[in-house]
N, C-alpha and C positions, 0 to 999 in steps of 0.2 A: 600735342597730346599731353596730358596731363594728369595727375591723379588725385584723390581727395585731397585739400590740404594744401595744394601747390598752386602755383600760377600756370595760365596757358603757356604753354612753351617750353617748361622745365619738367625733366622727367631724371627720376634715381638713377636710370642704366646711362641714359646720353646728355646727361647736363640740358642747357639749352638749346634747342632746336628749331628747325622749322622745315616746311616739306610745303611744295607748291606745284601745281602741275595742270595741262590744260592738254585739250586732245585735239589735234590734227587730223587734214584729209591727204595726208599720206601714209602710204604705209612703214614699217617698221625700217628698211633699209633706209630709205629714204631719208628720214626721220633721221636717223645716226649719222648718214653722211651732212645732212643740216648743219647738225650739231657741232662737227668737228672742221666742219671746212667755213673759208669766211663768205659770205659777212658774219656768219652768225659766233661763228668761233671769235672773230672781233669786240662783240659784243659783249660774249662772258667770259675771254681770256684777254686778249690782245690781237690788234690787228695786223702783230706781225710775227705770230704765232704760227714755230713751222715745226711741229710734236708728230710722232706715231700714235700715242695715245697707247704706248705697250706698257706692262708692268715694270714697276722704274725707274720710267722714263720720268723726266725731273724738266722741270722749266721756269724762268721769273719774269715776270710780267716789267712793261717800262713802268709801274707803277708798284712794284716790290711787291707783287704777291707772286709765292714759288708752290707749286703744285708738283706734287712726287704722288705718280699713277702707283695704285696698291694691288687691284685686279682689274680684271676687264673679262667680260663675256660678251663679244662681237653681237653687236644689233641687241643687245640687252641692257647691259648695267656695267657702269666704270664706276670705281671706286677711285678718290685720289685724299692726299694730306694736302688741307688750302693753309695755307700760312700765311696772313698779310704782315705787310712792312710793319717791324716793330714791335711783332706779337711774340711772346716768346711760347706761346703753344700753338700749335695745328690743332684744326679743326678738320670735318672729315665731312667731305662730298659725296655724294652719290647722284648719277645722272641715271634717271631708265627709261627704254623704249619700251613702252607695254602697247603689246596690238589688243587695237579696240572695234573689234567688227573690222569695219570697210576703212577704220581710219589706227590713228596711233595715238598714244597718252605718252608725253613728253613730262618726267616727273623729275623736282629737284629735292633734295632730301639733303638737308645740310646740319650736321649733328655738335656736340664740343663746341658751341660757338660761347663766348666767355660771360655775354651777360642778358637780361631781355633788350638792354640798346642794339646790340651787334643780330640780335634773333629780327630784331624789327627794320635793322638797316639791308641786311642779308633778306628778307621777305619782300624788301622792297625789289631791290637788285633780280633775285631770281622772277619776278614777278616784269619787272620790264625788259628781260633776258624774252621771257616769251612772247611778251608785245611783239617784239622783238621779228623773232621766229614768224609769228602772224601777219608782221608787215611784210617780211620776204616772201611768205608765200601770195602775198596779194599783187607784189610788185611786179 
């Protein structure tokens, strides 16, 4: 999003950003346990990733990213602080499951991220996050 003036991606309230999202033919539960269980959880956490995904809850990836969950609403939307190795700010996550008809929209919403490199590397990442998602449900 953006507004007169500014480049795609940069907005006054959340710095850089980026939001990507694709819709599934499962429904919403489904969809959630996806997300948080492996393989796919391997994919955009770590594949030895063993979290509740409760308010809190704190975890570091073998690759130094640490994630501290902020809220959660079950089968909706988790908030968490993504911090990669090195960075000295958190940036902020949002996963959501939005039922869509007969299927669900898997949306990645990732806000704070420090510059348009990190908006375009993170767009890329959540972007093959859902490849992702779409080859396990084909497999």
């Amino acid at each position: 999003m953006s507004t007169p003036g500014n480049t795609i991606g940069h907005t006054a309230s959340q710095g850089w950003e980026i939001g990507v999202r694709r819709t599934f033919a499962l429904s919403p539960a489904a969809a959630w346990e996806t997300l948080f269980s492996q393989p796919v959880l391997g994919v955009w956490l770590d594949n030895k990733a063993d979290i509740a995904f409760q308010k809190g809850d704190t975890y570091t990836t073998a690759s130094g990213i640490t994630i501290t969950v902020t809220s959660v609403t079950d089968i909706k939307v988790i908030r968490m602080k993504w911090q990669q190795k090195g960075q000295t700010d958190a940036s902020t996550l949002q996963i959501r499951v939005i039922p869509a008809k007969e299927k669900t929209t898997v949306s990645f919403h990732h806000e704070w991220l420090a510059n348009s490199a990190e908006r375009e590397a993170m767009k890329n990442y959540w972007t093959h996050v859902l490849d992702a998602i779409g080859r396990t449900l084909e497999g």
